[in-house]
C-alpha positions in Angstrom: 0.0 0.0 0.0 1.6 3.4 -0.8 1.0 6.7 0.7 0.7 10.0 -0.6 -0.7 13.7 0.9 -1.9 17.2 0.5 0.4 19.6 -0.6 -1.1 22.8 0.0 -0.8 22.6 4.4 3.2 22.7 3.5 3.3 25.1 0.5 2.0 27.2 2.9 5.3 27.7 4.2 7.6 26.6 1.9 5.8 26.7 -1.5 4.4 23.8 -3.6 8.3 22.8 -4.5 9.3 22.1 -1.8 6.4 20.4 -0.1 7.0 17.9 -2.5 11.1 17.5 -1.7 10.0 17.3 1.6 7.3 15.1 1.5 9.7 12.5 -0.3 12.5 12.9 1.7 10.1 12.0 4.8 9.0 8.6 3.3 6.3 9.3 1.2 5.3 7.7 -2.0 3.7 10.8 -3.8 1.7 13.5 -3.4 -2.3 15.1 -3.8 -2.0 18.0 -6.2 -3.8 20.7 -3.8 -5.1 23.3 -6.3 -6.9 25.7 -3.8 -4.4 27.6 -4.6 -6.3 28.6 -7.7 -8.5 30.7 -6.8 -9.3 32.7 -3.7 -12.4 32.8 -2.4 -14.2 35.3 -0.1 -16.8 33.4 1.9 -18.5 36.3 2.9 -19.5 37.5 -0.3 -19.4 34.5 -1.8 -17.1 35.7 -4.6 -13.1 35.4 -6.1 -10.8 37.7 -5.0 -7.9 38.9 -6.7 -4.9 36.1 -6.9 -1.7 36.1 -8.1 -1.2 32.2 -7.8 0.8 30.4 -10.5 -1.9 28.2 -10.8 -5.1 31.1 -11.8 -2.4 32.9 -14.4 -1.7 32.1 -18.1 0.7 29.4 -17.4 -1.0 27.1 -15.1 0.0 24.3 -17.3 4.3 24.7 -16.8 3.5 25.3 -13.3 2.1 22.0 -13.4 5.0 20.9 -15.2 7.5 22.2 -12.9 6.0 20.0 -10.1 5.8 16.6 -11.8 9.1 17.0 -13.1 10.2 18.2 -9.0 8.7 14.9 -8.4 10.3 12.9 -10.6 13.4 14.3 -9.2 12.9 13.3 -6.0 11.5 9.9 -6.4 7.7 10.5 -6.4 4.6 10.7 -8.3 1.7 12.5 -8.3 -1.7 9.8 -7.7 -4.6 12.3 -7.5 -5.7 16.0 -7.1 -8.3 18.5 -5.8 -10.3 21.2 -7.7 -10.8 24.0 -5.8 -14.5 24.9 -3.9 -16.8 25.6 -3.0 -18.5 24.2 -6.2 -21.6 26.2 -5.8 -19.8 29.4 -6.9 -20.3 29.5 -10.8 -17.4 31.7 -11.0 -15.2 28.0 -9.3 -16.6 26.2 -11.4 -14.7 27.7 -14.9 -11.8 26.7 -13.3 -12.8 22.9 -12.8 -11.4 22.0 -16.9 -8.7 23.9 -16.0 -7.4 21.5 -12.5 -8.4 18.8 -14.7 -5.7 20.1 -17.4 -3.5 20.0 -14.1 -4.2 17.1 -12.9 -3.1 15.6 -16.5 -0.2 17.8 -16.7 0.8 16.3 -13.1 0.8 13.0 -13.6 -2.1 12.3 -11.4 -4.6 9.8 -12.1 -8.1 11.4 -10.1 -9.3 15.0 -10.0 -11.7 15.2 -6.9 -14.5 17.7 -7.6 -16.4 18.6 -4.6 -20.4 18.0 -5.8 -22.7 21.4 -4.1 -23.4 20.1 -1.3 -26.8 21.5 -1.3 -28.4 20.2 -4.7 -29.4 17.0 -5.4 -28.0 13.8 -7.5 -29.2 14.6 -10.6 -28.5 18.4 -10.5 -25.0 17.4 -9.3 -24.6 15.0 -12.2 -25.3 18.0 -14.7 -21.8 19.1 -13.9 -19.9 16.2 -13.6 -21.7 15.1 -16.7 -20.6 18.0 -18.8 -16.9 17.6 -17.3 -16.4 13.9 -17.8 -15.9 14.2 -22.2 -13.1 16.8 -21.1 -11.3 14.7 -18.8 -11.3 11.8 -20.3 -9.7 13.2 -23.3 -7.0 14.4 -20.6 -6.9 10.6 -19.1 -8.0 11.4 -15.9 -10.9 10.6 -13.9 -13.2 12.4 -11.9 -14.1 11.8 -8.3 -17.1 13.2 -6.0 -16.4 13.6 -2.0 -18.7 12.8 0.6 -19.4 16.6 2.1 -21.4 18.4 5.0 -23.0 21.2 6.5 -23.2 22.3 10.2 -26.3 22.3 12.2 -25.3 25.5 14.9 -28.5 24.5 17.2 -27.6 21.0 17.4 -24.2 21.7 17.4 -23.1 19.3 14.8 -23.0 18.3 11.5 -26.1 18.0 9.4 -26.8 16.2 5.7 -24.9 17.1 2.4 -24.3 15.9 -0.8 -23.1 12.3 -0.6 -22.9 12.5 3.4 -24.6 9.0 3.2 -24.3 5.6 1.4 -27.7 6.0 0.2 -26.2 9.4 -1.5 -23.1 8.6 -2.2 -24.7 5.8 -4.7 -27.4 7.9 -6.3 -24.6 10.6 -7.5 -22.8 7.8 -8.4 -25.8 6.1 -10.5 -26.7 9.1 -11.7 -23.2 9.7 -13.7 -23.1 6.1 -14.2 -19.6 6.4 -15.8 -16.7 4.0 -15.2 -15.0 7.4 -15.5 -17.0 8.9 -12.5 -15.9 7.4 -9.0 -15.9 7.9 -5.2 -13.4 9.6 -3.1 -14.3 8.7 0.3 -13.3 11.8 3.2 -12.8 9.7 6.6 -13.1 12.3 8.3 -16.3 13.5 7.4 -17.6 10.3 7.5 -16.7 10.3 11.2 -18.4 13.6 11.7 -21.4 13.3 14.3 -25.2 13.9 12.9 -24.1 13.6 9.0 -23.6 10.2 8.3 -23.9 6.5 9.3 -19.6 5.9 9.3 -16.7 5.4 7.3 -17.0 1.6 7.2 -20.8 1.3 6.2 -19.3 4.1 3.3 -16.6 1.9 2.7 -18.9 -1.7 2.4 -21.6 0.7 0.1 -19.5 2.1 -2.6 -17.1 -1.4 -3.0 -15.3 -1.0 -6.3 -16.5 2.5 -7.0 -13.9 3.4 -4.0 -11.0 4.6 -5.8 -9.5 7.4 -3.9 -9.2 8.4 -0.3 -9.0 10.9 2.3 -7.6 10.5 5.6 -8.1 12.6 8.7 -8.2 12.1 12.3 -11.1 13.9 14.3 -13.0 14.1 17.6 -16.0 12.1 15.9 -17.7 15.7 15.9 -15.8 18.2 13.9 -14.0 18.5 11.0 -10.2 18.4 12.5 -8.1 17.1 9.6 -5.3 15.9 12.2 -2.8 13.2 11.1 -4.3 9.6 12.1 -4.1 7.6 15.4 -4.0 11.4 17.1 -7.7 11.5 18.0 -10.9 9.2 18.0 -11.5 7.3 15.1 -11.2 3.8 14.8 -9.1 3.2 11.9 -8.3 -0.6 12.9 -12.1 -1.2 11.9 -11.8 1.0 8.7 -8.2 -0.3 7.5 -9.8 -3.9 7.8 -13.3 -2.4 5.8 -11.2 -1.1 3.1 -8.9 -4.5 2.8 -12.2 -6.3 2.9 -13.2 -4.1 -0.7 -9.7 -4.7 -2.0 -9.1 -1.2 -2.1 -6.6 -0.7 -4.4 -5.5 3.0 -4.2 -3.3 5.3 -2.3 -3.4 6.0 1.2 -3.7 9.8 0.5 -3.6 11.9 4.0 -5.3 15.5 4.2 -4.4 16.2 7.4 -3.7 19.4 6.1 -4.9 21.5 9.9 -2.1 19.4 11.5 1.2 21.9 10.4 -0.7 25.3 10.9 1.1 24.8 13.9 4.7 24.7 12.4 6.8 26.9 10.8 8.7 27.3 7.5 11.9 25.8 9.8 10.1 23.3 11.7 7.8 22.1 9.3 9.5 18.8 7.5 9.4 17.5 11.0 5.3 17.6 11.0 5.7 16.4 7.4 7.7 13.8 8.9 5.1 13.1 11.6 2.5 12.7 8.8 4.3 9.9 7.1 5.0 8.1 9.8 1.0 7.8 10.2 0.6 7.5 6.8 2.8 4.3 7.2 1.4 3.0 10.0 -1.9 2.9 8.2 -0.3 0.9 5.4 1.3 -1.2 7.5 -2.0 -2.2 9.1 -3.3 -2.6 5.9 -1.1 -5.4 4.7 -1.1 -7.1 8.0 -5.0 -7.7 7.6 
């Protein structure tokens, strides 16, 4: 089983580049093409600010380059990616063939596209629908997440696109493309009040699964802490996942973890996320 991770937590302080020398040179196999970076987005007003990213100017594509081939350099690839959100903001969504472009350019294999967490399967299919001819001419596939929103007077989280089996398999039936799979969030499948657990996910969507990610949390809120540092049981959901045959990466986004680090301390969190990353693979093969 090989592990990969997030890259935007670390280009936070160091810049994409380097995230990815770092994240090889502390054991990992390769690495999730975090393109939040894309766009900026104000959640108050709900629109894009101005952004001087490498990834929302006129030569997105040799940035994308310039990290595969930074990669290669060091010994790893890139296995997957993530389009930026929310995907209820029409201006996001004209950047989605663009991530796709990246993802291809990259290397990577899946471009996970948030759905809107608020419309239903066949509204969310619309847009996957329309982007699926695109990427498959760019060899990549596209992914949907299992999301949530936040109930304030229960104090927890409430339903969202996906948030459920039952969900999870109508978006997928309603694309029904071998081209269209699941990425399954742990972590929000953890979440109290959304869901019914990562395992019952993990036993629904079978062969569908082709992508992960992993995060630790309190089994309440969203932490995104590196795994076997808080509550879930990921003895019962390694085993879930062997039982499937999952054959992808073991792709952390534990990406709340370093905002604690700095730019000169941060290959040792980096560090700390492999190790867990690891540890999960380990488990893996030993089931």
């Amino acid at each position: 089983m090989k592990i990969s991770s997030e890259i935007g937590s670390a280009a936070a302080h160091v810049g994409e580049q380097r995230a990815i020398e770092y994240l090889a040179k502390a054991g990992f196999d390769a690495w999730d093409f975090t393109m939040i970076s894309m766009c900026r987005y104000d959640w108050q007003t709900k629109r894009l600010l101005d952004n001087t990213h490498p990834l929302s100017g006129a030569d997105y594509l040799s940035f994308a380059r310039k990290l595969k081939q930074t990669g290669l350099d060091n010994g790893i690839v890139c296995n997957q990616s993530h389009a930026p959100f929310p995907t209820s903001c029409p201006q996001i969504r004209s950047y989605f063939k663009r991530a796709i472009e990246c993802t291809a350019e990259a290397g990577g294999q899946i471009c996970i596209i948030h759905p809107d967490n608020d419309q239903p399967p066949e509204k969310n299919a619309e847009l996957y629908l329309e982007l699926l001819p695109f990427a498959k001419g760019c060899g990549v596939k596209i992914a949907t997440e299992n999301m949530w929103n936040w109930d304030s007077q229960k104090n927890q989280s409430s339903f969202a696109a996906c948030a459920t089996p039952e969900s999870f398999l109508a978006h997928l039936d309603a694309v029904n493309d071998d081209a269209f799979v699941a990425c399954l969030d742990i972590g929000h499948a953890q979440m109290r009040g959304s869901g019914t657990g990562a395992v019952a996910m993990i036993q629904a969507l079978g062969s569908k699964l082709q992508a992960l990610h992993i995060h630790d949390n309190d089994c309440w809120h969203d932490s995104h802490q590196i795994p076997f540092s808080m509550d879930i049981p990921f003895d019962e959901i390694v085993l879930a996942l062997k039982k499937i045959g999952y054959a992808g990466y073991f792709t952390l986004e534990s990406d709340e973890f370093l905002s604690s680090y700095t730019e000169e301390t941060v290959f040792e969190g980096i560090r700390r996320m492999a190790d867990s990353a690891r540890q999960l693979a380990d488990l893996y093969e030993r089931c």
